[in-house]
C-alpha positions as CSV (number, residue, x, y, z in Angstrom):
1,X,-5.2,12.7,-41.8
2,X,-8.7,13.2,-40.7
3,X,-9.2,11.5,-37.3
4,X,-13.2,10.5,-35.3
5,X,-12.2,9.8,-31.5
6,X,-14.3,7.4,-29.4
7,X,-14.4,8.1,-25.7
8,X,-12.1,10.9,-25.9
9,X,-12.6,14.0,-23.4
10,X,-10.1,16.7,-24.6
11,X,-10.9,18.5,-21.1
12,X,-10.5,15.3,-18.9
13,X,-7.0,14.9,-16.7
14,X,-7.9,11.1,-16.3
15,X,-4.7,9.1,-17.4
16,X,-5.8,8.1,-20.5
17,X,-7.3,11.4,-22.0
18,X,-4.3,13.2,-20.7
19,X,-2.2,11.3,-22.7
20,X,-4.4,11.6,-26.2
21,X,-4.4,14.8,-25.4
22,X,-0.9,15.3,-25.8
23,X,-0.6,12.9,-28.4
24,X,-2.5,14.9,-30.9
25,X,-1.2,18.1,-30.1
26,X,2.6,16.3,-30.7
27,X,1.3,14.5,-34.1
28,X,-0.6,17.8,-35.0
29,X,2.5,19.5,-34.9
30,X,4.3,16.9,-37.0
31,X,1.8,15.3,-39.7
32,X,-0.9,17.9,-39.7
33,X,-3.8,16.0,-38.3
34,X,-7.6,16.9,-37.8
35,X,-9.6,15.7,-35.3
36,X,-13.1,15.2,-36.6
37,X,-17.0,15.1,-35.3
38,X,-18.5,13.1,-37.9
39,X,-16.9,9.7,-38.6
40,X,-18.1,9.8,-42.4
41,X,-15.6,12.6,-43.0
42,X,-12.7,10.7,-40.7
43,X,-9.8,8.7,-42.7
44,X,-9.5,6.5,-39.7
45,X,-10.9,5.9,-35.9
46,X,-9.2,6.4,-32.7
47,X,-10.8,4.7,-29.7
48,X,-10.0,4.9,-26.4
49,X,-10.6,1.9,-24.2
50,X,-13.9,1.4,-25.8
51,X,-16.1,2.7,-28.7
52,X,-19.1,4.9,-28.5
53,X,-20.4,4.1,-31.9
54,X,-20.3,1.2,-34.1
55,X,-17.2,1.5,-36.6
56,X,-17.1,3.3,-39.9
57,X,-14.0,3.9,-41.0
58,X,-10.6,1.5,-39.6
59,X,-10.3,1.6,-36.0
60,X,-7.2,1.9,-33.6
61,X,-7.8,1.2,-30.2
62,X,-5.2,2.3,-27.5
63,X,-6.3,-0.1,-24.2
64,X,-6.1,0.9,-20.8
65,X,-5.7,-2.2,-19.1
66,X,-8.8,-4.6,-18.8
67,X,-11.3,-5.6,-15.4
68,X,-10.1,-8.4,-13.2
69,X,-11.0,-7.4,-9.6
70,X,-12.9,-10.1,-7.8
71,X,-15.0,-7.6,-5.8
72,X,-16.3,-6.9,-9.5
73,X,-18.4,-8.4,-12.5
74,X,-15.4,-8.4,-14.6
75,X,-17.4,-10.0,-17.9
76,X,-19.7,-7.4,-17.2
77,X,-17.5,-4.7,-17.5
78,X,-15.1,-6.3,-20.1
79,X,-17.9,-7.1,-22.2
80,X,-18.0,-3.5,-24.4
81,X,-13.9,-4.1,-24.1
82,X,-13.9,-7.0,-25.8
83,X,-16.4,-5.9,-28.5
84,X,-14.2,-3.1,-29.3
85,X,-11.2,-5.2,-29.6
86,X,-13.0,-7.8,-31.7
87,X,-13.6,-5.2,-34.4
88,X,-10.7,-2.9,-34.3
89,X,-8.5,-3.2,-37.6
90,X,-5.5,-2.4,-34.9
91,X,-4.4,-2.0,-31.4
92,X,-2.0,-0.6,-29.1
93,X,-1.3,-1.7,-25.5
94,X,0.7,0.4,-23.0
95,X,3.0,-2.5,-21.8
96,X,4.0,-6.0,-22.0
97,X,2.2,-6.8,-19.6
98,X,-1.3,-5.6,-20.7
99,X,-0.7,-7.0,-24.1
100,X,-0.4,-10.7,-22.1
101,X,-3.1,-9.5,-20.2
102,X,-5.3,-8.9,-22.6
103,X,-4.4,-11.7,-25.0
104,X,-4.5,-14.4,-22.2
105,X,-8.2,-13.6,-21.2
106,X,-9.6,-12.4,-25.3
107,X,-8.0,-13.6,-28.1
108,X,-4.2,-12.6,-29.9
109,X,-4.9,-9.5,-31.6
110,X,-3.3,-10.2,-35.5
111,X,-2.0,-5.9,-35.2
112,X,-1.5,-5.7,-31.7
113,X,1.2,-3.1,-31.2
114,X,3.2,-2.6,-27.8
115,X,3.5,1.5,-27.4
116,X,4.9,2.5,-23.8
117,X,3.6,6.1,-23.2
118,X,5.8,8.5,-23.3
119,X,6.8,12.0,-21.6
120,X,6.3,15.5,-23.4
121,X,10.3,16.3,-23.0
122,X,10.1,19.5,-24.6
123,X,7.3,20.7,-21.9
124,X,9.0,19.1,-19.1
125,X,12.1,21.2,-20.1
126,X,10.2,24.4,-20.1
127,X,8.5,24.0,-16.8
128,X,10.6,26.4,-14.1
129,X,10.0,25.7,-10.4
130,X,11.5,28.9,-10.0
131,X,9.4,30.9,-12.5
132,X,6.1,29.5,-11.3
133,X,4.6,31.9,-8.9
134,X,1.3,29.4,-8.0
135,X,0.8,28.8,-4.3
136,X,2.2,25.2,-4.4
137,X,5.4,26.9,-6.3
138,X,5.8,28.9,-3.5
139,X,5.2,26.0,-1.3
140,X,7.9,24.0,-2.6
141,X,10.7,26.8,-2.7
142,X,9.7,27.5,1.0
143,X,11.3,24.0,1.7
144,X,14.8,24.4,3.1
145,X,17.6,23.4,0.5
146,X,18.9,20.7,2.8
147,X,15.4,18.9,2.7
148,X,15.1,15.9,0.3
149,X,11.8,15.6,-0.7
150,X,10.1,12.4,-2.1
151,X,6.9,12.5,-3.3
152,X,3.8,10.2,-5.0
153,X,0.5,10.8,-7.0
154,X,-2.6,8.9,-8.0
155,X,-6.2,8.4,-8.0
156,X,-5.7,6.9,-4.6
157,X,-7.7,3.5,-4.5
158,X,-6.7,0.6,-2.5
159,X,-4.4,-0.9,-5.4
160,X,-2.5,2.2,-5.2
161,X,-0.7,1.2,-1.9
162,X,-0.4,4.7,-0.9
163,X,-0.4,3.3,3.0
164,X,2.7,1.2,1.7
165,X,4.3,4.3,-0.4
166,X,4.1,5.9,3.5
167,X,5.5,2.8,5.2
168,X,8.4,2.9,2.7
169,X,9.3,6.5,3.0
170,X,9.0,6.5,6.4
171,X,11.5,3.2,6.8
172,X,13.7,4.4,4.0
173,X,14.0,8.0,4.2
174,X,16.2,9.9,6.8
175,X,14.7,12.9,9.2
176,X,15.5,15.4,7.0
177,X,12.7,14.2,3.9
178,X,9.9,14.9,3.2
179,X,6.8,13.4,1.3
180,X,4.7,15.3,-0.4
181,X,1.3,13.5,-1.7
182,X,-0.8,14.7,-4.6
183,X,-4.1,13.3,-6.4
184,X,-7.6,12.7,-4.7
185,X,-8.8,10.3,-2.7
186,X,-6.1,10.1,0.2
187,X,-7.8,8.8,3.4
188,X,-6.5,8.8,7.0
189,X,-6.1,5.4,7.5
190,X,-3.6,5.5,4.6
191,X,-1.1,7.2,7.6
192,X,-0.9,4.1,9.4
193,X,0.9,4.3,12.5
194,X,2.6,8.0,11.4
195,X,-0.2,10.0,12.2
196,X,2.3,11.9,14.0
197,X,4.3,12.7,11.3
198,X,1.3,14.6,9.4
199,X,1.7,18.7,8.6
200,X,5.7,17.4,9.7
201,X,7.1,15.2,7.4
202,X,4.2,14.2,5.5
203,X,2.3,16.9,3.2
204,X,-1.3,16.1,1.1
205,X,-1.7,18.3,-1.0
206,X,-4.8,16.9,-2.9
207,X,-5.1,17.3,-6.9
208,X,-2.5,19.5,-9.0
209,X,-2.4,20.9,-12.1
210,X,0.4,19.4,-14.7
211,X,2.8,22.1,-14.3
212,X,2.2,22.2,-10.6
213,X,2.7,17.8,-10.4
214,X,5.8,18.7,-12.8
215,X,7.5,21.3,-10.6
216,X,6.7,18.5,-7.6
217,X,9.1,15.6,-9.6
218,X,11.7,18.2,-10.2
219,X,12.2,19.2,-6.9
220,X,11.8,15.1,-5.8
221,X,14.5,12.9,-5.3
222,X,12.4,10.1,-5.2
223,X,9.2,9.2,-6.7
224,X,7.2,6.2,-4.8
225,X,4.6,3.9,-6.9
226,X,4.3,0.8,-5.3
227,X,1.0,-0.1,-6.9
228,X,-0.2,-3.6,-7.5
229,X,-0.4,-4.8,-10.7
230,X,-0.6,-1.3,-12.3
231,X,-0.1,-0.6,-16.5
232,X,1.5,2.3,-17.4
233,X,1.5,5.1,-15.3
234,X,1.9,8.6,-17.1
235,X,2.9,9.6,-13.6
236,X,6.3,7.6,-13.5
237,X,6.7,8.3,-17.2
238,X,6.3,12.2,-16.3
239,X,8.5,12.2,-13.3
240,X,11.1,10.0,-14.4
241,X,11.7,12.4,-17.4
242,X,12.2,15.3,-14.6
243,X,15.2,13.0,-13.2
244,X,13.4,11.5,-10.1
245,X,14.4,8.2,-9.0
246,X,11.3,5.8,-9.0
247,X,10.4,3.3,-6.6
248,X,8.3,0.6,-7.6
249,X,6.4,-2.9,-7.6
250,X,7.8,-5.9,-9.9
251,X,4.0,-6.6,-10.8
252,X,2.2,-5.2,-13.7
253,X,3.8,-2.9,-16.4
254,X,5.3,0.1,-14.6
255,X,8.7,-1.7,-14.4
256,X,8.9,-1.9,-18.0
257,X,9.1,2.2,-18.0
258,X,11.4,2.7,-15.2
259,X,15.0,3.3,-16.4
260,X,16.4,4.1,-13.4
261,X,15.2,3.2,-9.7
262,X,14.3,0.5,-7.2
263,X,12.2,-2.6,-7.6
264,X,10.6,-4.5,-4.9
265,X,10.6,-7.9,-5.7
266,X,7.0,-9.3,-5.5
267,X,5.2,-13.1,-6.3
268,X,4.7,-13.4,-10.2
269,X,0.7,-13.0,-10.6
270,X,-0.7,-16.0,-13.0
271,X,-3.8,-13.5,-14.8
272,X,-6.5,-15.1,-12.8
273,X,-9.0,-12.9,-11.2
274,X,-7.8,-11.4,-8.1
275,X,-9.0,-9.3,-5.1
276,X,-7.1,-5.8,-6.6
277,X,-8.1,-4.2,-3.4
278,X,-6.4,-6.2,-1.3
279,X,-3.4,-6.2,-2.8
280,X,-0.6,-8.7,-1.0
281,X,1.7,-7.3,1.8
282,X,5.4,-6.2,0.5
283,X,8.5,-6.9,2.0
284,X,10.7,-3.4,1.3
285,X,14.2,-5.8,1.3
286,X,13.4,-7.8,-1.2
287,X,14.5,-5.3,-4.1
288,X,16.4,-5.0,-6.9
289,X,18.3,-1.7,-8.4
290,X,17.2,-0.9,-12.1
291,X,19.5,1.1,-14.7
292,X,19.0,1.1,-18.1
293,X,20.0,3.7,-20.3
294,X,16.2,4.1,-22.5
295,X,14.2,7.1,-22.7
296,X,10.1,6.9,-22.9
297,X,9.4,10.4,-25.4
298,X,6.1,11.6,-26.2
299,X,7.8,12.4,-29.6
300,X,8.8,8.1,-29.9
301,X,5.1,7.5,-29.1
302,X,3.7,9.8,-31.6
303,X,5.3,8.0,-34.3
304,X,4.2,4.8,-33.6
305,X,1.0,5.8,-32.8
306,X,0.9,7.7,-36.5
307,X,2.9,4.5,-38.4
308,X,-0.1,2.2,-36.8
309,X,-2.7,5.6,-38.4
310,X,-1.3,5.3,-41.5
311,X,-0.9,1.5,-42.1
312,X,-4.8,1.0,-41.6
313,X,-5.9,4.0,-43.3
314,X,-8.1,3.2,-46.2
């Protein structure tokens, strides 16, 4: 199967192109697929979020979520979304939640398909913290064996709740953890009132490369994500799969892909606009344990992803 990507950057880390990424290398390996530059010689479309040129051949678009921040012109910024979606022959949305989302504020999509990302198991497997010899490796097996280490990772904006992810380590954790942050973006307000604990108990250690984040779930006993209203983040997919325990929020999708960890109970949001960067304050005892014997695989999602191909294929 011959395949023209919209929006795709093979070299990007982002969330979404991270996971494509992946995606065609798993179905590659499987079904023998081509990814194309000319749409006239494509058998079908894949579009990420949005298209860059009107379609030719059927269309699959994989959505990220859609714009509802207050501090935003949301139609604005929806507008090329919903164009995309109005002339895709099929489409995928990461969660539950973004398909009633997205349906709520466009239209009910006649081939909407719910896909949860998943984790690249066989990759995960492979990954030594031990073998690695990078200077965050070495970091991590400096740490003294009787350390627990937690640990969290985004594109720290305001709806990430990193300040929170700190305020719950801190309350929940005892003296002898740890948290390690990765991604950009971390500021120093974010510490709160445990400045103190900086360089101590609290490590930033900026962006990572994927083995590097990987190595940094399997040496985690905990894996905080306490965003607000977040979709489906291939960070809790990835560190789950390296048997970290996840903390989350009960808004958005992420509890949908968390098999095993904490919940903190939070007010049901009703899909109206809503200040994302000012997300609500959380009360850490109001939680609830999750266990549930699924697994999220890359290898599930490549199938579905290649069923959905092949059903709108011309």
């Amino acid at each position: 199967m011959k395949i023209y990507t919209h929006n795709f950057n093979h070299q990007s880390n982002s969330g979404p192109n991270k996971f494509s990424r992946q995606l065609f290398r798993k179905m590659n390996e499987k079904f023998e697929i081509k990814i194309v530059d000319n749409p006239n010689e494509s058998d079908v479309e894949f579009c990420l979020i949005m298209q860059s040129i009107d379609r030719v051949k059927p269309r699959l678009t994989r959505l990220d979520g859609i714009y509802f921040n207050l501090a935003q012109d949301f139609d604005r910024l929806n507008s090329p979304i919903r164009y995309t979606y109005d002339y895709s022959d099929a489409v995928i949305f990461q969660s539950e939640f973004d398909k009633k989302l997205i349906e709520r504020w466009f239209f009910n999509h006649e081939n909407g398909h719910v896909i949860h990302n998943g984790a690249d198991t066989q990759l995960i497997d492979s990954v030594n913290v031990e073998h690695n010899s990078s200077n965050f490796a070495n970091f991590l097996k400096n740490i003294r064996p009787d350390v627990e280490i937690w640990s969290c990772a985004s594109s720290w904006r305001p709806h990430k709740r990193l300040k929170d992810n700190i305020d719950y380590f801190v309350k929940m954790s005892h003296q002898k953890s740890v948290l390690i942050i990765a991604g950009k973006g971390m500021q120093k307000e974010d510490l709160g009132n445990h400045e103190s604990l900086f360089g101590q108990r609290i490590f930033y250690v900026n962006e990572l490369n994927y083995v590097d984040l990987l190595c940094l779930y399997k040496k985690s006993k905990y894996f905080l994500h306490l965003a607000y209203l977040d979709h489906c983040p291939n960070v809790v997919v990835d560190a789950q799969a390296c048997g970290t325990k996840i903390v989350c929020s009960s808004t958005g999708g992420t509890k949908e892909i968390v098999t095993n960890g904490i919940m903190i109970e939070e007010e049901v949001w009703d899909f109206q606009p809503v200040k994302l960067y000012e997300p609500p304050a959380m009360n850490f005892d109001n939680k609830t344990i999750i266990d549930k014997k699924l697994v999220y695989s890359l290898k599930d999602a490549v199938d579905s992803y290649h069923s959905v191909l092949i059903n709108i294929k011309e």
